[in-house]
C-alpha positions in Angstrom: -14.8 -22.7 17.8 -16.4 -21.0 20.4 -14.4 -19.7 23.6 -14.8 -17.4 26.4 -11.9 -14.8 27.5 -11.5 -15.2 31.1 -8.9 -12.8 32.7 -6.3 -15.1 35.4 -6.6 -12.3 38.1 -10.6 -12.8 38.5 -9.6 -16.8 39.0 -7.1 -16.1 41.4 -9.7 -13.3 43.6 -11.7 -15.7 43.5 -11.6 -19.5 45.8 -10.3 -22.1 43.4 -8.8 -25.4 43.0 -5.7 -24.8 43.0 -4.7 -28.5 41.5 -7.4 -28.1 38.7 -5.7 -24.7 37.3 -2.4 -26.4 37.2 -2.9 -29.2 35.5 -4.9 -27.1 33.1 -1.9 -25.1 32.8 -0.1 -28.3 32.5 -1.8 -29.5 29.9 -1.1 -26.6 27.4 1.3 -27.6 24.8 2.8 -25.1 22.4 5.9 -27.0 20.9 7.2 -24.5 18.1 7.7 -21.8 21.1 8.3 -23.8 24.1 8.7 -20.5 26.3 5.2 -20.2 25.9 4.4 -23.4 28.0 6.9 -22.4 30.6 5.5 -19.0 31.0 1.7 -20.5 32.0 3.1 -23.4 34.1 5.8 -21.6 36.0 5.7 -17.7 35.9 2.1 -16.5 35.2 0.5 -16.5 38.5 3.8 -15.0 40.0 3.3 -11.5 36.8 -0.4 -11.5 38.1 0.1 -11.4 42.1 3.0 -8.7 41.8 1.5 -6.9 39.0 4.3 -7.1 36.4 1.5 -8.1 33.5 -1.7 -9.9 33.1 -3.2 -13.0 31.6 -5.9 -13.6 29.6 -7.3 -17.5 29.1 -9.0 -18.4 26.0 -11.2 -21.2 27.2 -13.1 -23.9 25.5 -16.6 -23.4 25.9 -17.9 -26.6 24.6 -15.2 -28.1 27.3 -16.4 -25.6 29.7 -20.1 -26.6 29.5 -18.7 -30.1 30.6 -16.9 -28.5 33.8 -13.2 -29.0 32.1 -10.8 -26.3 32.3 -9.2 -26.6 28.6 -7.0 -23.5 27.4 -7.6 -23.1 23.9 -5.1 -20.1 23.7 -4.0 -17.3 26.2 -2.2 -14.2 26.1 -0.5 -11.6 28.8 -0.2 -7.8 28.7 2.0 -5.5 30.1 3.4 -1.9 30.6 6.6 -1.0 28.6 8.9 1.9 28.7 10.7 1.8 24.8 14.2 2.6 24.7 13.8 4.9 21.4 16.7 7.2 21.6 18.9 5.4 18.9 15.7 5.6 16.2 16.2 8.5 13.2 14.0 11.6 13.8 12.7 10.9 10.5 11.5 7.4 11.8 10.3 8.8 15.1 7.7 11.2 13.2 6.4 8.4 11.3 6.3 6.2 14.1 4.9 8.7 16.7 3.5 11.7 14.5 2.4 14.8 16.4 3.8 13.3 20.1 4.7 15.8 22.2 8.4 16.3 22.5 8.7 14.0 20.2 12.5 14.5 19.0 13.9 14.8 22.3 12.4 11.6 24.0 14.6 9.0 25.1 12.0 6.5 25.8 8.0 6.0 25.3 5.2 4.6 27.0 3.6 1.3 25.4 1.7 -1.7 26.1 3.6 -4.8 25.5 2.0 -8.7 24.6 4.7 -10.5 26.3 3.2 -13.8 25.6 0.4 -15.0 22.9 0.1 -18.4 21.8 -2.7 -20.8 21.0 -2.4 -24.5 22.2 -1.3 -27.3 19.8 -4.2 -29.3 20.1 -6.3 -26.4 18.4 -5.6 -25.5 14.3 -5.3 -22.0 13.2 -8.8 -22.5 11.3 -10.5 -23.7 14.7 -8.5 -20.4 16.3 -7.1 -17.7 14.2 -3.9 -15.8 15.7 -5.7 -13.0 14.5 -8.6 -13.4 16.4 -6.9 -14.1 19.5 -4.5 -11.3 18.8 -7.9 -9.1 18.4 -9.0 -10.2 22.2 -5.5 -8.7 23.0 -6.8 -5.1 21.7 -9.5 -5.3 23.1 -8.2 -6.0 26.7 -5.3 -3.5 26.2 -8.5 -0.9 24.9 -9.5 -1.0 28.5 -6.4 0.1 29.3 -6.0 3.1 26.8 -9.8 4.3 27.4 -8.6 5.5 31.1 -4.9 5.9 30.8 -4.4 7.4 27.1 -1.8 5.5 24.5 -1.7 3.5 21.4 1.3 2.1 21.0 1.6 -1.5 21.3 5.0 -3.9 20.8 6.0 -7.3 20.5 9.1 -9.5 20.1 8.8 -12.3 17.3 11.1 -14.7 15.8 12.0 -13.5 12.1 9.4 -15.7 10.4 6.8 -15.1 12.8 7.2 -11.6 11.3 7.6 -12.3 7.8 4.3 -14.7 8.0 2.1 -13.4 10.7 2.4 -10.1 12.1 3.9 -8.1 9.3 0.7 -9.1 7.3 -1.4 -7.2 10.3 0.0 -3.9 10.6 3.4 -4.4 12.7 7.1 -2.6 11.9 10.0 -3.5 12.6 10.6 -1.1 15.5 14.9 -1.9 15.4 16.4 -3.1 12.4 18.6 -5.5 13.9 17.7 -9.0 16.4 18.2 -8.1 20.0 19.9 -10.5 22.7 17.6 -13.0 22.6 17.4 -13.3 18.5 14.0 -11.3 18.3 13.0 -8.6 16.4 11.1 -5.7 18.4 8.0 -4.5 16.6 5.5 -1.8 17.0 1.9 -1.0 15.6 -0.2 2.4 16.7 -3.6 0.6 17.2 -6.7 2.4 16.1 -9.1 1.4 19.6 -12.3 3.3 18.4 -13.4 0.0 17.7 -13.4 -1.1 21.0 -15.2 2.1 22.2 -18.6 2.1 21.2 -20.3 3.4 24.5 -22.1 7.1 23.6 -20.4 10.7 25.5 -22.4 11.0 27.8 -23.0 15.1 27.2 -24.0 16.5 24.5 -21.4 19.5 23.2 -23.2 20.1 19.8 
């Protein structure tokens, strides 16, 4: 399928029916993870307007074309200080390798996806998880281009691990679930990709 990546924040600057985006929001049904539903209808605009993370829609552009708002997928970022001071130093090399100060760090900078899901009315094969989960790089890129960092984590149910993101490069960043029955996992993204704009000066 073909979509368009349309950030909430530049909806919100801008004057919009507010009616329209809610029952676009309304109409996103994700019944495996549930939270993912509630998060768009109830706490997404609230993250955007105070900062605490940012949303991403996936839209349909064939649906777009016909002036309807229809979310095909969507995701949210965020800024996350990880609690690493119960992780092995052997773990923390591997995980962090030449990071300054590495052994005596209680916690570490990372961006968190708090939220990605795809809507149930579109099939993995119409909408990979991958390739949403590559329009997630390449918003967080943006990020890491001004600011610095490549460390990204998640939280997944167990076989949303075993079957999705284990398969693309994620780790297990605690062996055990936290509160919530989740596993925490990491992955140090390679953004080079993303970066394809020429320096500017010439240092040969």
């Amino acid at each position: 399928m073909i979509y368009k990546v349309i950030p909430l924040g530049e909806i919100l600057s801008e004057e919009y029916n507010k009616d329209k985006l809610n029952r676009s929001f309304q109409k996103f049904s994700c019944q495996r993870e549930t939270d993912l539903e509630n998060f768009l209808q109830d706490k997404a605009i609230l993250y955007e307007r105070t900062g605490l993370g940012k949303t991403f829609l996936l839209l349909d552009s064939e649906e777009l074309a016909s002036k309807n708002f229809v979310i095909a997928a969507y995701f949210t970022i965020a800024q996350k200080a990880v609690d690493i001071s119960e992780i092995p130093n052997k773990k923390r090399r591997k995980m962090l390798g030449a990071y300054p100060g590495r052994d005596k760090l209680k916690a570490i900078p990372a961006y968190l996806i708090g939220q990605l899901g795809r809507c149930d009315s579109y099939s993995s094969e119409q909408l990979p998880g991958e390739t949403i989960l590559n329009e997630c790089y390449s918003a967080i890129s943006t990020a890491a281009r001004i600011v610095g960092g490549n460390l990204i984590v998640l939280e997944c149910r167990e076989h949303m691990f075993s079957s999705v993101y284990e398969k693309l490069g994620f780790k297990k960043l605690y062996d055990t679930l936290n509160e919530e029955n989740l596993y925490t996992l990491y992955k140090k993204a390679d953004f080079n990709a993303y970066w394809n704009k020429p320096l500017q000066t010439d240092f040969r």
